[in-house]
C-alpha positions as CSV (number, residue, x, y, z in Angstrom):
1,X,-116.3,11.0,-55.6
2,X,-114.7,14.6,-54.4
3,X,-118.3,16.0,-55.9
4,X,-120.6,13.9,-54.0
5,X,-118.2,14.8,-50.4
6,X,-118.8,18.2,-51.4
7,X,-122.2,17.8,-52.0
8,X,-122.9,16.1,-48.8
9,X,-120.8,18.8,-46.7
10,X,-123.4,21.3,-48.2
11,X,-126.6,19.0,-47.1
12,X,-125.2,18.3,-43.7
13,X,-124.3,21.9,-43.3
14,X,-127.5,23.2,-44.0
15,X,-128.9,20.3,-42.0
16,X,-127.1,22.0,-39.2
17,X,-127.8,25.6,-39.6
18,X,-131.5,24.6,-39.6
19,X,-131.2,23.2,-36.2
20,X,-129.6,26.3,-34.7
21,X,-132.7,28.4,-36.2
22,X,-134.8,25.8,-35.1
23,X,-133.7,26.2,-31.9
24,X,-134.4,29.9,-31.4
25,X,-137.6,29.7,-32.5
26,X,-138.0,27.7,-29.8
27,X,-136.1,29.1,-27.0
28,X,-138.1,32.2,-28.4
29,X,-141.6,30.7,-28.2
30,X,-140.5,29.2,-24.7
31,X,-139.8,32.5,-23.5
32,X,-142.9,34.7,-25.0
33,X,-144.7,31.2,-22.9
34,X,-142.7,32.2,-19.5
35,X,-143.8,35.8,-20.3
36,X,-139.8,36.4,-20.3
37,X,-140.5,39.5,-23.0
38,X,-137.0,40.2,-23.2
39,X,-135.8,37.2,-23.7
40,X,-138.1,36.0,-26.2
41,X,-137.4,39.1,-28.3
42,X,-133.5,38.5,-28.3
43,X,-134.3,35.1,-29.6
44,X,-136.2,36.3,-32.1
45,X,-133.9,39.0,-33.1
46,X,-131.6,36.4,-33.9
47,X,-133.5,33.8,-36.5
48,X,-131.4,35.0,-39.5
49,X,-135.0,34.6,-41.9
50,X,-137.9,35.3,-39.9
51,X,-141.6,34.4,-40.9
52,X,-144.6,36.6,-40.7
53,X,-145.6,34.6,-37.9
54,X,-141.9,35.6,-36.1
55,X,-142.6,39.3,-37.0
56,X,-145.8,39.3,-35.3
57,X,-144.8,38.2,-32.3
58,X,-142.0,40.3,-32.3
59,X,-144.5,43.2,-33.2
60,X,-146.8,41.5,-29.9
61,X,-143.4,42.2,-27.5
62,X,-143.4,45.1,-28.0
63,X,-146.6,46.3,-27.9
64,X,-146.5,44.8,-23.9
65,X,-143.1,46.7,-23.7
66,X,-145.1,50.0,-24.9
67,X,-142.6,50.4,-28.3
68,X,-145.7,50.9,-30.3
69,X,-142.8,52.5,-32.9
70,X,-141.1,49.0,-33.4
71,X,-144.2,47.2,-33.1
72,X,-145.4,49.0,-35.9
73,X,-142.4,48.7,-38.1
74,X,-142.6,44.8,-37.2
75,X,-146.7,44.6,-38.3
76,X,-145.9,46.1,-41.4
77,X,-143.3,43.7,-42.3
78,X,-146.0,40.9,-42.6
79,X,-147.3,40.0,-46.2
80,X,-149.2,36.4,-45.6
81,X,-152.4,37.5,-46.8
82,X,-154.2,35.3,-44.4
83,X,-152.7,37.5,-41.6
84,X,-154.1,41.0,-42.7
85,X,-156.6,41.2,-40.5
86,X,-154.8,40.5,-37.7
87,X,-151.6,43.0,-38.9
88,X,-154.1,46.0,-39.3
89,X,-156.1,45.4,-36.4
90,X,-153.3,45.7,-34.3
91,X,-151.5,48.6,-36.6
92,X,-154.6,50.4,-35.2
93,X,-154.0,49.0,-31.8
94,X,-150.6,50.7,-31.7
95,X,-151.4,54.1,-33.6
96,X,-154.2,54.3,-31.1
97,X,-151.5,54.0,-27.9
98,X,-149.3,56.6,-29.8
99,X,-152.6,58.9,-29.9
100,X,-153.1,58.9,-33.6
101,X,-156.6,58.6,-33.8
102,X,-156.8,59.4,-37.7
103,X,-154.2,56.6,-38.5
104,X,-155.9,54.1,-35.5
105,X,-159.1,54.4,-37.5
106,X,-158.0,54.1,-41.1
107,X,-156.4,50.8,-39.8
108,X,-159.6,49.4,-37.9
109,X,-161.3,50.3,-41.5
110,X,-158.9,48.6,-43.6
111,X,-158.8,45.3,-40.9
112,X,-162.8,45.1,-41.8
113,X,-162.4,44.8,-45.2
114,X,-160.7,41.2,-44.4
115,X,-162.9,40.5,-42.2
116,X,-166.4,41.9,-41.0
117,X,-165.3,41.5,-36.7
């Protein structure tokens, strides 16, 4: 009986903690929504295991904030091969605001081969 308490304390507790991530993505999304930049960022910042989705947007804010350095490190930390494209279209977005021609156009050539645009 003491096992299955246990058990269920574990289940409910993870339950819980799901919830609270649940909830910044949310308030997170709600903010990027309201165009509250800041405030959508510190939500994201605070989801304990972020998605590649989560990392692009994060990489998005601050693009619009003109970080290009942490939008970069954010783009690269995506994997989902169905969001390549995307990740080194705008890794040549970025590299292009920082003036880095060379490394803008290697990107914009590596985006095509996932997708002729």
């Amino acid at each position: 009986m003491r096992i299955f308490a246990i058990f269920l304390l574990i289940i409910g507790l993870t339950f819980f903690i799901n919830i609270f991530e649940d909830l910044k993505l949310f308030e997170a999304q709600k903010n990027l929504k309201n165009q509250n930049l800041e405030g959508s960022l510190e939500q994201f910042k605070k989801i304990k295991n972020p998605k590649d989705e989560d990392f692009y947007n994060i990489a998005k804010i601050y693009q619009k904030l003109e970080n290009y350095d942490e939008a970069i490190n954010n783009y690269n930390k995506i994997k989902k091969f169905e969001m390549q494209f995307q990740k080194l279209f705008e890794l040549g977005n970025s590299y292009e605001k920082l003036h880095n021609y060379q490394e803008a156009i290697m990107y914009y050539k590596s985006a095509l081969n996932y997708k002729d645009d």
